[in-house]
C-alpha positions as CSV (number, residue, x, y, z in Angstrom):
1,X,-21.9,1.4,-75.3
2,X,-21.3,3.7,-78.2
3,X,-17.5,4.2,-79.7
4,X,-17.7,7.9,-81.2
5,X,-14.4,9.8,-82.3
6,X,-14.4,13.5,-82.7
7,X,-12.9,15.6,-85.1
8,X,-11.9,19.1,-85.5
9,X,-10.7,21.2,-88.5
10,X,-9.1,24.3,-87.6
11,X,-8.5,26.4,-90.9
12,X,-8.2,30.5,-91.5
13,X,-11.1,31.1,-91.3
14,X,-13.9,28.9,-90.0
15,X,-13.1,25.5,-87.2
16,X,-15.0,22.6,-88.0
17,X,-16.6,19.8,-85.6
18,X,-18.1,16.3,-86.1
19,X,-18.8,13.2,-83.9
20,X,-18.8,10.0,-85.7
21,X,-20.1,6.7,-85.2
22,X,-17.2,4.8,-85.4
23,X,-18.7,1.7,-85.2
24,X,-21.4,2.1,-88.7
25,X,-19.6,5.4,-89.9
26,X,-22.3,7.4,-89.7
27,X,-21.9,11.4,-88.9
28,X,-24.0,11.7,-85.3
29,X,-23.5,16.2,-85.6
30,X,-21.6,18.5,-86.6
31,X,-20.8,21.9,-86.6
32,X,-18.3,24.9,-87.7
33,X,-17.5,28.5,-85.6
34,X,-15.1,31.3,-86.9
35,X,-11.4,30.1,-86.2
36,X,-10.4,32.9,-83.5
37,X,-6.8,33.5,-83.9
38,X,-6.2,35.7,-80.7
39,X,-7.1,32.6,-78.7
40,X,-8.0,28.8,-80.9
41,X,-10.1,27.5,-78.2
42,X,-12.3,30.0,-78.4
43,X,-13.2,29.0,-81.8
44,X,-12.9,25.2,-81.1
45,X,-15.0,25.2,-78.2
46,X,-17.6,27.1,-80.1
47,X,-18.1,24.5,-82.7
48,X,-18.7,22.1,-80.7
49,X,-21.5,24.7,-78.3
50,X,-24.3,23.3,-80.0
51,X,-24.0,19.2,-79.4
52,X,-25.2,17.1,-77.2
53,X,-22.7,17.1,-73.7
54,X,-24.0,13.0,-73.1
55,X,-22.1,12.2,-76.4
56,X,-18.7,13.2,-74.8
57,X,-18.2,10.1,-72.4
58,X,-18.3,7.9,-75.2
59,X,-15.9,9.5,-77.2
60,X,-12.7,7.1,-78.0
61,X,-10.7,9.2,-80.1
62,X,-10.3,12.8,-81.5
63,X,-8.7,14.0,-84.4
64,X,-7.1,17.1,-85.6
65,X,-6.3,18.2,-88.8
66,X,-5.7,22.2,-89.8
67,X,-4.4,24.6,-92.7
68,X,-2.5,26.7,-90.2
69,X,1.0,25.2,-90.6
70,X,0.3,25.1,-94.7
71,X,-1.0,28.9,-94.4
72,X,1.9,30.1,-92.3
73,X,4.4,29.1,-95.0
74,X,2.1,30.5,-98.1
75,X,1.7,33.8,-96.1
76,X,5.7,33.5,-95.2
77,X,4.4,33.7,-91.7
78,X,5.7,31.9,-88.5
79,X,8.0,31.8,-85.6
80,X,11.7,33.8,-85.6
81,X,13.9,31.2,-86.2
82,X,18.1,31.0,-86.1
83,X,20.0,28.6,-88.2
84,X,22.9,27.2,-87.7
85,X,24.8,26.0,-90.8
86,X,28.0,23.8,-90.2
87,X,30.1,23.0,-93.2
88,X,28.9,24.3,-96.2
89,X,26.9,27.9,-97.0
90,X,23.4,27.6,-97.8
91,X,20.7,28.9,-99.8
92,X,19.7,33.0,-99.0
93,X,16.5,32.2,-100.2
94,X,15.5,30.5,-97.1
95,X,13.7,32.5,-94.9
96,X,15.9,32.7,-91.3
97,X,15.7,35.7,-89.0
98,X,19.3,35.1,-87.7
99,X,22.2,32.7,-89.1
100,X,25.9,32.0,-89.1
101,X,27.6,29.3,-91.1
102,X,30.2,27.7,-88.9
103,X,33.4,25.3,-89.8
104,X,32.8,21.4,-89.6
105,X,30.7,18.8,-91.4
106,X,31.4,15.3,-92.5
107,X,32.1,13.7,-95.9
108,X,30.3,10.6,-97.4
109,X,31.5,7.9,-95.2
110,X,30.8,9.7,-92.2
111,X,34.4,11.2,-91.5
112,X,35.1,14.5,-90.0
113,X,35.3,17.3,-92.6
114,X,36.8,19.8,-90.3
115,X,36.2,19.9,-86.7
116,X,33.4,21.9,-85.5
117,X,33.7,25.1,-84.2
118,X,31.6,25.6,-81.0
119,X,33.1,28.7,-80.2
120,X,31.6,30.4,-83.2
121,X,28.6,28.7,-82.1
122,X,27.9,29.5,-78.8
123,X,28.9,33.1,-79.9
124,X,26.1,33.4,-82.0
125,X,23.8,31.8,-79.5
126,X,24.3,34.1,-77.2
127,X,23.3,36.9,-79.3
128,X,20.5,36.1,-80.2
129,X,19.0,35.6,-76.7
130,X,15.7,36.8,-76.9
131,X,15.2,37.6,-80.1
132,X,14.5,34.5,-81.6
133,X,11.7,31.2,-81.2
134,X,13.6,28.7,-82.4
135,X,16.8,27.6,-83.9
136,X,17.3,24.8,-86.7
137,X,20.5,23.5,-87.4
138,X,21.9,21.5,-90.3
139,X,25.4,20.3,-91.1
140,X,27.2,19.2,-94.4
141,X,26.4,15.5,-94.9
142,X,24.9,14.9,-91.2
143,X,22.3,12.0,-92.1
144,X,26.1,10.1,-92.4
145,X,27.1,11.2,-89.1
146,X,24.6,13.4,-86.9
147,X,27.3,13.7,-84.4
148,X,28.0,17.9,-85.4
149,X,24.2,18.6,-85.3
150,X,23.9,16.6,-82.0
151,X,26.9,18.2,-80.3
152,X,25.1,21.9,-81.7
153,X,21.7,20.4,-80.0
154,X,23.2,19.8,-76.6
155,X,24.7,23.3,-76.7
156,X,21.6,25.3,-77.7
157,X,19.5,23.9,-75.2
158,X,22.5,25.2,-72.8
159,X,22.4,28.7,-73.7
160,X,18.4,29.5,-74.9
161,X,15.3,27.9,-74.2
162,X,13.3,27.2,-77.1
163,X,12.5,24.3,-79.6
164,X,16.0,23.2,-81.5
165,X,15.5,21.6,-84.9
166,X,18.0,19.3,-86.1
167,X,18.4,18.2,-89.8
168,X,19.1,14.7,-90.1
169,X,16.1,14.1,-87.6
170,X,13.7,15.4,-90.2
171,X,15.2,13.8,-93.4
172,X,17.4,11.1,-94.7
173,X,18.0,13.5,-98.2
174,X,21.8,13.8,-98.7
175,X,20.6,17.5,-100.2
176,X,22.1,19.7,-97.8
177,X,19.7,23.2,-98.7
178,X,16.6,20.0,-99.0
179,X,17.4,19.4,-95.1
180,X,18.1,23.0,-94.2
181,X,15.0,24.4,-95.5
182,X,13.0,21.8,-94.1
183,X,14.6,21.9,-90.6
184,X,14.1,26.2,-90.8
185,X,10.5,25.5,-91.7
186,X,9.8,22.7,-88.4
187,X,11.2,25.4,-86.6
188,X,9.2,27.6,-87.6
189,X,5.7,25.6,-86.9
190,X,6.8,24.3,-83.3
191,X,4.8,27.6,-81.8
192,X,2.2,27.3,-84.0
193,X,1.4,23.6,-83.9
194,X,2.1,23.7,-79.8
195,X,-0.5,26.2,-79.5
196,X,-3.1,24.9,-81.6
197,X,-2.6,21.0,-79.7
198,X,-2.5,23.2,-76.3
199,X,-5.6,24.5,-77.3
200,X,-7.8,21.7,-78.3
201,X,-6.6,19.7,-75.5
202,X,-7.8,23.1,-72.9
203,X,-11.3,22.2,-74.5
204,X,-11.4,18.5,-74.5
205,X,-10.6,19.1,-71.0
206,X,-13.4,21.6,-70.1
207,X,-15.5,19.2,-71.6
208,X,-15.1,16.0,-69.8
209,X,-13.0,14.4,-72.9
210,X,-10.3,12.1,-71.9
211,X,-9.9,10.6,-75.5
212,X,-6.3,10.2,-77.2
213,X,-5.9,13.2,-79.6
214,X,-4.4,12.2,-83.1
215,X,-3.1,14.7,-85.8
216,X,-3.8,14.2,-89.4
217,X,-0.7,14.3,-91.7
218,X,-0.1,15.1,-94.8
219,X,-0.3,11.9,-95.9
220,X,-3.8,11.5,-94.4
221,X,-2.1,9.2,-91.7
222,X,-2.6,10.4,-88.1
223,X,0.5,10.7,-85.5
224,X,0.5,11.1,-81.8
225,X,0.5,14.9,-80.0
226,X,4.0,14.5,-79.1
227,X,5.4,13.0,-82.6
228,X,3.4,16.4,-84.0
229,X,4.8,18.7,-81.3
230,X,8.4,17.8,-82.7
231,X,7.4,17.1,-86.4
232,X,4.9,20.0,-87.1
233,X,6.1,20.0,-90.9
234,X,4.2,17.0,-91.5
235,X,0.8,18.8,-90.6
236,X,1.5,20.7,-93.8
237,X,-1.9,20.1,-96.2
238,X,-3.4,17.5,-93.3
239,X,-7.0,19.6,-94.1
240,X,-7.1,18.8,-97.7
241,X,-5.8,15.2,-96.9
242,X,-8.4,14.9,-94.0
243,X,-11.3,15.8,-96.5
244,X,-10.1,13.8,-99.4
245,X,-10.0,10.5,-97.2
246,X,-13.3,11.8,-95.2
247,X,-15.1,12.1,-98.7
248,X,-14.0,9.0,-99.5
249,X,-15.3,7.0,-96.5
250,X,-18.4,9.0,-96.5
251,X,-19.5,8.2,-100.0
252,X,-17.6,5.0,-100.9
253,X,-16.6,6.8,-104.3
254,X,-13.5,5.5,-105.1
255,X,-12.7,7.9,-108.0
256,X,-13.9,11.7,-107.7
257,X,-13.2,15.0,-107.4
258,X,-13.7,16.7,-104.1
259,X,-14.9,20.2,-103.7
């Protein structure tokens, strides 16, 4: 019995498809459609229209890399997004739709700065109900003690229901506009990454493909669905990375430049 894997591309403008051979490495078909942005399965399930329905059952793995998340944040698109900043005021330059800097925050051996204030908190959580997708929050020197940004988590997911980002969770950097950025941008993806995952699994589904679904990272590793569903800054430049490495095992060129 065959192993194949299947992998899609989803960029702007056009999705790719290929089945593998993952046994010799050899490409068994592939196949591209327009990438429909109204509705991503359209486009997925189209570039796959043309190939042969009997490969499907053997199909051990697909993989999914894309350019939306890296498009979204060249095109300074994405989701609305609220940040809460505890301890320390942070860079203007980062691109929230709502934010409040709060009191609290720790020092360098983990110690309470100040002590937090949730009232402030839930305040501003409550106004803006409905007008934002997400909410990132990120607190003075939390990768030494999380406990602010943990206390902020439990009280989001209280008062609004959508995805809540939390700093130290993302990165370890003691660079407190590094973290905050980089929590505002996760944020930001959750929607887009969900929707594109929710969309390739409708198709694998339609089609009779129980396979595990991988996502390419940045890195050219792959991650499980759910690690990409609360890490979807790590898709960011997974299509390049997925056609480097693809060239790569294709040709068995260990130096080269890849068009």
């Amino acid at each position: 019995m065959p192993d194949y894997g299947l992998g899609f591309d989803t960029g702007g403008t056009y999705t790719d498809a290929v089945i593998m051979d993952m046994e010799n490495g050899s490409v068994v078909c592939c196949s591209k459609s327009l990438t429909t942005r109204n509705d991503l399965s359209i486009g997925i399930e189209g570039s796959i229209k043309g190939f042969d329905k009997e490969l499907f059952k053997d199909i051990r793995m697909v993989s999914l890399s894309s350019t939306l998340a890296t498009n979204s944040i060249v095109e300074g698109k994405g989701c609305r997004v609220a940040l809460i900043a505890v301890g320390r005021d942070f860079d203007k330059s980062i691109p929230v739709d709502e934010y409040i800097c709060i009191k609290g925050g720790h020092n360098l051996v983990g110690k309470e700065k100040e002590p937090l204030d949730e009232d402030a908190a839930r305040s501003f959580l409550e106004s803006v109900r409905g007008k934002v997708d997400g909410v990132a929050i990120t607190s003075y020197l939390s990768v030494r003690n999380p406990d602010h940004e943990n206390r902020l988590f439990e009280l989001t997911k209280q008062i609004l229901d959508v995805p809540v980002v939390c700093g130290h969770q993302l990165s370890s950097s003691l660079g407190f506009n590094e973290r905050t950025v980089t929590s505002v941008m996760n944020a930001r993806l959750i929607p887009i990454i969900k929707d594109l995952i929710v969309s390739v699994k409708t198709v694998m589904s339609r089609n009779g493909i129980s396979a595990p679904l991988m996502i390419v990272k940045g890195d050219g590793s792959i991650m499980g669905e759910n690690v990409a569903l609360n890490r979807p800054i790590e898709t960011i430049l997974s299509g390049p990375a997925a056609s480097m490495i693809g060239a790569k095992n294709l040709t068995g060129v260990q130096d080269a430049i890849v068009m």
